[in-house]
Structures are given as C-alpha cells and as structure tokens.
C-alpha positions, 0 to 999 in steps of 0.5 A: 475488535479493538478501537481504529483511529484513522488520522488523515482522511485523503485518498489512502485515509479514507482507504483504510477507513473501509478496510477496517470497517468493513472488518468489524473495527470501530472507527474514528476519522479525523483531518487536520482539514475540516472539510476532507472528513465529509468528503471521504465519507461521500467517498466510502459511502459510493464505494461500499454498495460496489464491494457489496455487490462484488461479494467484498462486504459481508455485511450491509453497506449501512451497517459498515457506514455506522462503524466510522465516526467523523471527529472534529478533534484529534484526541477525541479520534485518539481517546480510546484506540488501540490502533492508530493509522496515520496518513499525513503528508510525505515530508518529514517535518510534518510526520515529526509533528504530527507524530509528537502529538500522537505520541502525546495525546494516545493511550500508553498502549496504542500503536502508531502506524504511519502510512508513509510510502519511503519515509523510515520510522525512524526519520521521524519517531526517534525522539518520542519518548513511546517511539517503541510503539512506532512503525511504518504500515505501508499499504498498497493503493487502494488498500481495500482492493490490494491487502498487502501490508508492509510493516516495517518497524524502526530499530528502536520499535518493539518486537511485541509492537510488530507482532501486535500490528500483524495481528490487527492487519490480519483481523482486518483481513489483509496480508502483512509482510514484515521487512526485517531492517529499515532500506529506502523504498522499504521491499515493495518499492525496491521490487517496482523500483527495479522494473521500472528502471529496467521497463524505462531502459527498455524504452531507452534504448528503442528496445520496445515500445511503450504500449508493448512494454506495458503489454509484457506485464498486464499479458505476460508477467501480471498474470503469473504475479497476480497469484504468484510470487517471483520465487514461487514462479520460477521454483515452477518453472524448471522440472527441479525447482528453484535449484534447477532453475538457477542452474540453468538461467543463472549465467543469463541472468548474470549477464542481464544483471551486468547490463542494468548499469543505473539511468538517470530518468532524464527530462527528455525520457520521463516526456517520451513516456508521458506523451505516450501514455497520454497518446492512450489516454488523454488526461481528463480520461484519467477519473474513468480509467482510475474507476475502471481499475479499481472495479477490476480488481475488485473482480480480481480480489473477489475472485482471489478469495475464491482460491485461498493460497 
C-alpha cells in the first residue's frame, strides 16, 4: 500500500489517519503543534475499539494503531510518501505557505491533497512549481464513518494526478466524486447549500417549524438519500422514469424555483435558528450528541456495507 502522510492532526487529520490505516497504508502524522499529534492518537486509539466492534475494522485495533507514526518534523512526515493529505487551517495565506514547503520538501512524485472544505486548488497552488500534482480531496466529517470524497483538481492539476488520487481514495475504501471544473462550494456544498437556503426561507416565512424542518429530512428525505442519490430517487418515482418525472413535476418545479429568490441569513434569523436548537440541546449537551452521531452512523455505515449498490 503506498506510504500516507497526514499533514495537520485535528479533528479531520486525525480522521483520515483512521481511513488510511485502517486500510493497510502506512502512516506518517505530523502538526506544526506539538501537542495535537499525542491527542489525535488518544482520539483514534478510543474510536478503533468502536469500529472493531461495529464490524468497521477488519484487523486488530493494536494492529492498526502501529500503522500511524507520530513525527516531530514535517519532512521526516514527507520523506517517503507517495500521498500527501494536508488539513491546515481554512485561510489562504497559510495554505500557500504551507503548500510551498510541501511542494519543496516531498518527492517529485507524491500527490498533495488539500482537505480544504471552499478553498479552489488553484487559490493557493498556482505558483508552485509541482502545482500539477496538486487538488483538492475534500472529505465529508467524520471521513472514517462517511467515505464520499470530493477530488477537485485545479486547472493546471494533472489529469494522471486525479486518476492516481481516485485510485489511493478507493484503496482506502472510500468513494471518490470528481468535480469536473473549479465552483465555490465545489458540488457537496452547493447540494447542502442549497437546502439550507430553502430549510432557512422555510423558517422565515413561518412556513414550519424548526424542529418540523429538521423532521423532513431525518424522517422523509434522509431516508431515501442515505442509500440513494437525487436522480436515482426520482428516475423511482414515476412509472417512466426520470423522463416521466420531469414531465409531470416540471412545471411544479419550475414555479418553486421561481420562489427561491436569495436570503440574506440576517442576524435576527441565524438567532431564531440558534435559540431553537439550543431549546432541543443545551450547549454542554453538544460533546454527548456529537458521539451519539458518530455511533449511528457507524451503525449506518456497517449496515450500507452490508447491501453494496
């Protein structure tokens, strides 16, 4: 399995520390602060017992733990890897910093992937003189319970660079989406993007409730989407498929899309939002939900595995 080196060792570094070892890669972890690297290996070592007993981890947690490899300096983490995830924090300036030394310190033929939830590749790559080696792989948090991968190359990124990430994400046993062209948001975030504005406009207009807004996704939608995709669902829903669909529900559509003019998420709004999900959970209850999501989707997950398709 090629060599991994995860660059950045917080909450999503130390995601895919799991991902890749649990995979069979080798890894090398490494932060520019000491002190994150001991605490994302306490993190790891509390969540591989978890997946093992979930049916998420083939081999024994000890023998996944050995597969990651605490660095003090970031090119002993870079030194032999053929693959490169970095995890930095979301402002430019950093990325092109930090990106300028991997460019310098990793062998020719690595990859260098940035995490990057809206950062473009090309924002912080384009004047590095390996920036054809450089994308964006955009998880979904946590990456070891959700595979999707978003891998969204810069226009300069070398088309054997995309085909060589699918490859190592697949290895990894997750599920790569590439997205063909550079857009704010990338796709994942332009799909969420655009039900929140709808689930905030909702609100808005005193249409629903917040806690019956939420109930329409995790009761109705969720349900369909955790196994289906949005064409897939409604190429089901209409005894012709997709076509039939369309032909039916296209003029319905067309008007609702003639209704979702843009809203400013205003002040007042995001605090009507807020004080109704802290109604349903006070803020130090967040730590106990946060664990309860992950162990249900680490029963989702096990479960998905289960029905491949």
């Amino acid at each position: 399995m090629p060599q991994v080196a995860v660059i950045g060792a917080g909450l999503i570094g130390r995601a895919w520390s799991i991902v890749f070892a649990r995979a069979g890669f080798d890894v090398a972890l490494w932060d520019k602060f000491p002190q994150a690297v001991p605490a994302a290996l306490d993190f790891i070592a509390e969540r591989l017992p978890e997946l093992k007993e979930h049916g998420l981890l083939k081999d024994d947690p000890a023998t996944v733990m050995a597969r990651i490899r605490p660095v003090e300096a970031l090119a002993d983490a870079l030194r032999d890897a053929e693959y490169v995830q970095e995890n930095g924090p979301e402002r430019v300036p950093e990325k092109i910093a930090l990106f300028a030394e991997l460019d310098t310190l990793a062998r020719p033929d690595a990859v260098l992937a940035s995490s990057t939830s809206g950062i473009p590749a090309s924002a912080f790559t384009e004047g590095l003189a390996g920036r054809a080696r450089c994308l964006v792989a955009h998880p979904v948090n946590p990456p070891y319970l959700i595979p999707l991968v978003e891998i969204c190359p810069a226009p300069w990124t070398d088309e054997a660079t995309v085909a060589r990430t699918r490859e190592i994400m697949t290895l990894a046993g997750q599920v790569p989406a590439t997205v063909k062209k550079e857009m704010d948001g990338f796709a994942l975030n332009r799909l969420q993007g655009a039900l929140l504005a709808e689930a905030f406009r909702l609100v808005a207009d005193d249409v629903i409730s917040p806690v019956d807004l939420d109930a329409l996704v995790k009761h109705g939608l969720g349900l369909r989407w955790s196994f289906m995709g949005p064409l897939e669902t409604i190429d089901l829903n209409a005894p012709g498929g997709l076509a039939d669909y369309c032909d039916r529900y296209g003029p319905l559509y067309a008007k609702m899309q003639e209704q979702m003019t843009p809203l400013e998420w205003t002040p007042d709004l995001v605090g009507k939002l807020h004080d109704a999900r802290r109604a349903e959970l006070p803020a130090n209850m967040q730590p106990v939900r946060q664990e309860w999501r992950d162990r249900r989707l680490m029963a989702l997950l096990a479960h998905k595995l289960g029905f491949p398709g």
